[in-house]
C-alpha positions as a Markdown table, in Angstrom:
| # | Residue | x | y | z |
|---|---|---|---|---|
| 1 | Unk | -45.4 | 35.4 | -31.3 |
| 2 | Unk | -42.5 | 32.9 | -32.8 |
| 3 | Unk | -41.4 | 33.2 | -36.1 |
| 4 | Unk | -41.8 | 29.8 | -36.9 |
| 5 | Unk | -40.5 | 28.4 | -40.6 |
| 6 | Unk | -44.1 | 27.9 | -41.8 |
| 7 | Unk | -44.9 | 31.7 | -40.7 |
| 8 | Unk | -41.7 | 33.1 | -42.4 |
| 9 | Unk | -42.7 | 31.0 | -45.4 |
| 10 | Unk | -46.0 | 32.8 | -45.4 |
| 11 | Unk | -44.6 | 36.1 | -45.0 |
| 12 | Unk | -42.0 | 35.6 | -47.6 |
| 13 | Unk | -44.6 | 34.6 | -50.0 |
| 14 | Unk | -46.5 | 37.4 | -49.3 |
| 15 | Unk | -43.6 | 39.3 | -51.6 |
| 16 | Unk | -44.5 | 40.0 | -54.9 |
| 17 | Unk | -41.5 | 38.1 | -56.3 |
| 18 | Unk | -42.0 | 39.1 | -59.5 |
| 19 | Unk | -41.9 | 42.7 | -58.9 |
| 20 | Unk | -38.3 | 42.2 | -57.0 |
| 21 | Unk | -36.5 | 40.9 | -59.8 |
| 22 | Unk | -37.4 | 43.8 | -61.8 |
| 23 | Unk | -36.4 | 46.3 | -59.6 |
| 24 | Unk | -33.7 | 44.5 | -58.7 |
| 25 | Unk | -32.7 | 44.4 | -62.5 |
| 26 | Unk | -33.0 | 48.2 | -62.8 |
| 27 | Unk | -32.1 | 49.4 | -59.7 |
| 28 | Unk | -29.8 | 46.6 | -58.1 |
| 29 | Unk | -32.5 | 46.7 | -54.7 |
| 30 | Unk | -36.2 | 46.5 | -54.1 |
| 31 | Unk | -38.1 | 46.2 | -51.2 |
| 32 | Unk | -40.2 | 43.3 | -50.1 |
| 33 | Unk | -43.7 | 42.9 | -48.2 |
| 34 | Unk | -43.7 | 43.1 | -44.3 |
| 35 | Unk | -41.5 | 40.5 | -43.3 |
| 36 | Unk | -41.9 | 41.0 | -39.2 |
| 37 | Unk | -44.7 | 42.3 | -36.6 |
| 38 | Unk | -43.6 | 45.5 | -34.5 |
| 39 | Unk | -43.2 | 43.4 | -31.7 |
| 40 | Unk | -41.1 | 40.8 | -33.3 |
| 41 | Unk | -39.0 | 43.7 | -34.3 |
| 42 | Unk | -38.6 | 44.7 | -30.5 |
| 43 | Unk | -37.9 | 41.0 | -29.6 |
| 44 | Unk | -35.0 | 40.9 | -32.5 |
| 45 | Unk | -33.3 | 44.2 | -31.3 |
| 46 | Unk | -33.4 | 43.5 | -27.7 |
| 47 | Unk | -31.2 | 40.5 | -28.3 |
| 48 | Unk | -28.5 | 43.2 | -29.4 |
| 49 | Unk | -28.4 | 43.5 | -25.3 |
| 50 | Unk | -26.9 | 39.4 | -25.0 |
| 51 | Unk | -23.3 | 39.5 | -26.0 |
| 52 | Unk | -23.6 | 35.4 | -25.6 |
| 53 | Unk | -25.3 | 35.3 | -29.0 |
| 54 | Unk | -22.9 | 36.9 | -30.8 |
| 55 | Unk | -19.0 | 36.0 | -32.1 |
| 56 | Unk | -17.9 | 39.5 | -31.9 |
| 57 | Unk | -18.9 | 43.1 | -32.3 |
| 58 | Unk | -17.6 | 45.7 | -35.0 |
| 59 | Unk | -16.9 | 49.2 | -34.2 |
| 60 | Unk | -17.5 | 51.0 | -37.6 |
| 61 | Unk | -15.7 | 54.7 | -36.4 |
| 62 | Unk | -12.6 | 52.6 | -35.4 |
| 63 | Unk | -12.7 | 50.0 | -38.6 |
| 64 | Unk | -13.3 | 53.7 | -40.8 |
| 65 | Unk | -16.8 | 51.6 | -41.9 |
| 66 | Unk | -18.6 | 54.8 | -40.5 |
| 67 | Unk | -20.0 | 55.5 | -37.6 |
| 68 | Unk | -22.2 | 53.0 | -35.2 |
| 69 | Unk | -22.0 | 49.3 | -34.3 |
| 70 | Unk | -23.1 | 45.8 | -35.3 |
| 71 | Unk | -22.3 | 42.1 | -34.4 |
| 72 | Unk | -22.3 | 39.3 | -35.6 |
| 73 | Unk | -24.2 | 36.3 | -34.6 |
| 74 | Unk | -23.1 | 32.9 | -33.9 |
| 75 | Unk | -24.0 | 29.9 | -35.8 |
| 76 | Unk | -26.8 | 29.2 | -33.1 |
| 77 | Unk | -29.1 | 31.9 | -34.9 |
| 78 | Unk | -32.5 | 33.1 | -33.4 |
| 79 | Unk | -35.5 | 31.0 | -34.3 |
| 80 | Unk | -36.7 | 34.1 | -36.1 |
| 81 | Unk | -33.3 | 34.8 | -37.7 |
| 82 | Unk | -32.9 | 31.1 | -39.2 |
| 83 | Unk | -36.7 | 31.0 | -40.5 |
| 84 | Unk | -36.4 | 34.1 | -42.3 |
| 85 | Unk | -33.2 | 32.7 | -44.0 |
| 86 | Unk | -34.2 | 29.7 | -45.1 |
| 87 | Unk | -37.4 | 31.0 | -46.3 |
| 88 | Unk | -35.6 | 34.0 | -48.7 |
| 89 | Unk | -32.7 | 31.6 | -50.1 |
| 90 | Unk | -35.5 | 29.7 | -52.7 |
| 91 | Unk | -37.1 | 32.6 | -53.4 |
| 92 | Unk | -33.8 | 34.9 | -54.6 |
| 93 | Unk | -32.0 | 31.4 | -55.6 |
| 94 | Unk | -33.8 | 31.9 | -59.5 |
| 95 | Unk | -32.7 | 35.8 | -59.7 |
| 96 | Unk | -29.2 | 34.3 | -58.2 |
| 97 | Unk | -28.9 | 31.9 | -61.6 |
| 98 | Unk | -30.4 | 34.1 | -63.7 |
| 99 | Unk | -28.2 | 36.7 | -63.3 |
| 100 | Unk | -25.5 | 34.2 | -63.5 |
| 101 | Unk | -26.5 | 32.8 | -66.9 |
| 102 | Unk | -26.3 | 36.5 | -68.6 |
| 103 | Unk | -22.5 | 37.0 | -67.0 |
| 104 | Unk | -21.8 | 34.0 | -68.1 |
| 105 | Unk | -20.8 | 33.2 | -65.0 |
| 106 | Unk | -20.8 | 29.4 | -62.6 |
| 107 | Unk | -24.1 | 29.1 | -60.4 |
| 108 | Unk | -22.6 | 27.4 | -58.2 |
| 109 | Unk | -25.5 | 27.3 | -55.6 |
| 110 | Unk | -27.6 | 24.3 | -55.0 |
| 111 | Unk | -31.0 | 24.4 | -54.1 |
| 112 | Unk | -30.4 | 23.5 | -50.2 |
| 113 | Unk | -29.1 | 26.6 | -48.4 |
| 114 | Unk | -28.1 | 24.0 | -45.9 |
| 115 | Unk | -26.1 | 22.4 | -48.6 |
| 116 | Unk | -24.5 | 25.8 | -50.1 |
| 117 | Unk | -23.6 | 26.6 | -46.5 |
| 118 | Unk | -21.4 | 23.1 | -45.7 |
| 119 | Unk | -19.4 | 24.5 | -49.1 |
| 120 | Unk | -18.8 | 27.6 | -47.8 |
| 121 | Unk | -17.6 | 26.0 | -44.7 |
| 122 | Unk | -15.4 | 23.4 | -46.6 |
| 123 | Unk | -13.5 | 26.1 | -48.3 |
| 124 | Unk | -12.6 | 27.8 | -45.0 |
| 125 | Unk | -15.8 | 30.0 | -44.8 |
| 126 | Unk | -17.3 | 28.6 | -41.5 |
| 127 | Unk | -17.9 | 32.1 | -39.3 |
| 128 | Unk | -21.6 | 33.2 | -38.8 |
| 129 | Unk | -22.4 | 36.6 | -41.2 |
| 130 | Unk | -25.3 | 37.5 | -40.0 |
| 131 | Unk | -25.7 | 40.6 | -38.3 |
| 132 | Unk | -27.9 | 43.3 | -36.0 |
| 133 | Unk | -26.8 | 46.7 | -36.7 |
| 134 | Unk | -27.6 | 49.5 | -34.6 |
| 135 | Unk | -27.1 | 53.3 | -35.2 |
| 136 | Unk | -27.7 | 56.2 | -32.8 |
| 137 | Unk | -28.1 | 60.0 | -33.7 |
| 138 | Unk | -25.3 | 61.4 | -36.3 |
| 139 | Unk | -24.1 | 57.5 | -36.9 |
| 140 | Unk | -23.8 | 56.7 | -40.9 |
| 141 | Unk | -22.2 | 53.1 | -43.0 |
| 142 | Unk | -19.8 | 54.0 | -45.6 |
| 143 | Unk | -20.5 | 52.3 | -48.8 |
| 144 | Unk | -19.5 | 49.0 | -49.2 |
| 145 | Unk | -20.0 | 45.1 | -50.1 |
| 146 | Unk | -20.2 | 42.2 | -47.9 |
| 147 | Unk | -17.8 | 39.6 | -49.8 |
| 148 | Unk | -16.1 | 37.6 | -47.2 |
| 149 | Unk | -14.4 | 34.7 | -49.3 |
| 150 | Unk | -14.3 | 33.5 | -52.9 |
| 151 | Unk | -17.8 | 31.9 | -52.5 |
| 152 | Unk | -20.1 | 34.6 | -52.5 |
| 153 | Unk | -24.3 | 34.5 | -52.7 |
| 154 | Unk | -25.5 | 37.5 | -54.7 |
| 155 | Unk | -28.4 | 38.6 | -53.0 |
| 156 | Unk | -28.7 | 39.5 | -49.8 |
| 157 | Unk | -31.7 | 41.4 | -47.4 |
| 158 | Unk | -32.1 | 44.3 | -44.6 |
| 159 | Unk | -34.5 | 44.1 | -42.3 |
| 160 | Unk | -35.5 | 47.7 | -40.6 |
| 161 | Unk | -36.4 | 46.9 | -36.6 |
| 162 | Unk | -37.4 | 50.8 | -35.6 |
| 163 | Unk | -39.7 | 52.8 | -37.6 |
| 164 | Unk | -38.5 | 55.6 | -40.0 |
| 165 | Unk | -39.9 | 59.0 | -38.8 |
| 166 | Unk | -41.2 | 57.4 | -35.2 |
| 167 | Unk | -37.9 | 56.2 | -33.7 |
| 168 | Unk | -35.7 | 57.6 | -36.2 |
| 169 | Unk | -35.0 | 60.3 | -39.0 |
| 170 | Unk | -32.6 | 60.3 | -41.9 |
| 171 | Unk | -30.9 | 56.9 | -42.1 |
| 172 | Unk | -31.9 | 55.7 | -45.4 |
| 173 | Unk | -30.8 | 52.8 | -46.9 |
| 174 | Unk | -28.5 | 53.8 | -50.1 |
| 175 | Unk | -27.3 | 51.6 | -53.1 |
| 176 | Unk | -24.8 | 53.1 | -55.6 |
| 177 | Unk | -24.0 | 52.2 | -59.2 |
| 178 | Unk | -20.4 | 52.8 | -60.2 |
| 179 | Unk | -21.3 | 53.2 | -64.4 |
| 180 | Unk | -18.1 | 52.4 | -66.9 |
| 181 | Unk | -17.2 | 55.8 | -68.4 |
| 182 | Unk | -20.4 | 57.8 | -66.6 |
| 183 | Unk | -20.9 | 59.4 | -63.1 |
| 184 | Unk | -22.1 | 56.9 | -60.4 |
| 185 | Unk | -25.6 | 56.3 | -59.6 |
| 186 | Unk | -27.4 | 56.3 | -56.2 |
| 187 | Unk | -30.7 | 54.9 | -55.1 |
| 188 | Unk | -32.6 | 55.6 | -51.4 |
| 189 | Unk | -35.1 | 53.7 | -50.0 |
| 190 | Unk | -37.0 | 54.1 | -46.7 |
| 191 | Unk | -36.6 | 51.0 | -44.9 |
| 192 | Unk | -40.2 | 50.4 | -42.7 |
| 193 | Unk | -40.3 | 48.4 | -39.8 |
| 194 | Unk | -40.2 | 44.8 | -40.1 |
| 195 | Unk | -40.0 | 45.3 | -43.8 |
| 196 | Unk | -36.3 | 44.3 | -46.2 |
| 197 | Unk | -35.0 | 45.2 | -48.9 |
| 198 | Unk | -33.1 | 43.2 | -51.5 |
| 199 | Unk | -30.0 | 43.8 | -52.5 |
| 200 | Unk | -26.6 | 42.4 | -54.9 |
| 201 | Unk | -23.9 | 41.6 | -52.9 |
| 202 | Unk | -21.6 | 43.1 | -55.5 |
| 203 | Unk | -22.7 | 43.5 | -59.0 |
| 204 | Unk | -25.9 | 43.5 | -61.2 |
| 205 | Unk | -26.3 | 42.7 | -64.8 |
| 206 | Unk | -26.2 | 45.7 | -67.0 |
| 207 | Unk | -27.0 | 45.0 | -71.0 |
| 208 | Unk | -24.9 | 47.1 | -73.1 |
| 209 | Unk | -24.6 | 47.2 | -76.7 |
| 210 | Unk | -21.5 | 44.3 | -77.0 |
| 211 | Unk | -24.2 | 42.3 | -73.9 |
| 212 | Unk | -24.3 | 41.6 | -70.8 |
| 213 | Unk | -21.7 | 43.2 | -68.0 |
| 214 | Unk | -21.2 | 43.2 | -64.3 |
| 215 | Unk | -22.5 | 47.1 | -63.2 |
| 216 | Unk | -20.0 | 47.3 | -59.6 |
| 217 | Unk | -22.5 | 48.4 | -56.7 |
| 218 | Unk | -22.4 | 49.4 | -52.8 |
| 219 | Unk | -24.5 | 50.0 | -50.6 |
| 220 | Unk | -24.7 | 51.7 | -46.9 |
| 221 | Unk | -26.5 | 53.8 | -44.7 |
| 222 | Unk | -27.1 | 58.0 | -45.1 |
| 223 | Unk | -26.3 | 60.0 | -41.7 |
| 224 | Unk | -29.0 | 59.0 | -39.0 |
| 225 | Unk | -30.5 | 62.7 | -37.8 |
| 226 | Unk | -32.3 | 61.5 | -35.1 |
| 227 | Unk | -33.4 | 58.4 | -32.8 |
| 228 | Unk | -32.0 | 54.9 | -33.0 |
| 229 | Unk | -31.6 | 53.0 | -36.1 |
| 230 | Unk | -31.5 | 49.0 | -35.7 |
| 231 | Unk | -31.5 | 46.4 | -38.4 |
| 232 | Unk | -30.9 | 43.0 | -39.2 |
| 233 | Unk | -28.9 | 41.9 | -41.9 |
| 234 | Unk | -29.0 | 38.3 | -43.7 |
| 235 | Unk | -26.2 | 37.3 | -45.8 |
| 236 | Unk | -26.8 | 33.9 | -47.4 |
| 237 | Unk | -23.0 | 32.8 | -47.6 |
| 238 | Unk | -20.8 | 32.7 | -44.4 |
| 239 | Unk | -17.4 | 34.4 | -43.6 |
| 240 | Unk | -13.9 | 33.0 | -43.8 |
């Protein structure tokens, strides 16, 4: 079955949308409604396997990201992989400029994702950022946060493609809060098959007794014990 932009629309509203930007508030993540059939998951990961569909593939161990393997696709995205995009941006674009009104910072993102897109690519940001992941047995993703040029989207989403406890074990999706003056602050969640979770890019607003402040998080990926982890990642600015 295709995921056609009407289906991913129906999916994505599925989500109780709500419920995300709470979570997200307190925890700076929250998972979303499936997203993705079992066998569109196989279809997606099996396309790890064409090396033509891809602009070039990262070696975490030799980078010191980790340990495993992703790549990034071309501009030329999968059906699938350019519905579920465009059907995410208007649903996290109000969290985006919410957020951005209690930092008092620009929102500079217009409703088009097409549109925020051509800016990234007229500032020098023109390289594809979406990615498939795949882990195998001991494999692990440092924390970290995908910025990749001074325009940045906020928000971005996992997709799991295997099933926690089926295909693998361990491997849990992890989000850490670095607190001002306090030990840091980590969140796990089980990512399901065909399911995402939300996630900032970089920050989250954190009210404090002077206001509103920018709480610095990362996210990554807890040692897989088991199996074979894949995952598809969508990032909703592109790379310079």
């Amino acid at each position: 079955m295709t995921v056609t932009a009407d289906r991913a629309l129906r999916r994505v509203a599925g989500t109780d949308w709500t419920a995300v930007a709470a979570e997200l508030d307190e925890h700076g993540c929250a998972p979303t409604e499936r997203l993705l059939t079992p066998a569109e998951c196989h279809d997606l990961a099996a396309l790890y396997d064409k090396p033509e569909l891809f602009r070039t593939t990262v070696d975490m161990a030799r980078h010191r990201f980790g340990s495993g393997e992703y790549r990034y696709f071309t501009h030329d995205l999968p059906p699938a992989v350019a519905a579920l995009r465009a059907a995410l941006y208007p649903r996290l674009l109000p969290i985006a400029r919410d957020w951005a009104a209690r930092l008092g910072r620009p929102a500079p993102w217009p409703d088009s994702l097409q549109e925020w897109l051509e800016r990234c690519h007229e500032a020098g940001q023109d390289r594809s950022a979406q990615i498939l992941l795949r882990y195998g047995q001991g494999d692990w993703n440092a924390l970290h946060r995908d910025v990749f040029g001074e325009l940045v989207f906020p928000l971005q989403v996992v997709v799991g493609l295997d099933a926690h406890g089926t295909d693998y074990t361990g491997g849990e999706f992890l989000m850490v809060e670095q607190r001002a003056r306090a030990q840091s602050r980590g969140v796990t969640t089980l990512l399901p098959q065909g399911h995402g979770v939300v996630f900032t890019t970089r920050d989250r607003p954190v009210r404090g007794r002077r206001g509103w402040s920018a709480g610095a998080m990362r996210h990554g990926v807890s040692v897989v014990r088991s199996g074979h982890r894949r995952a598809l990642g969508l990032v909703f600015h592109d790379a310079a």
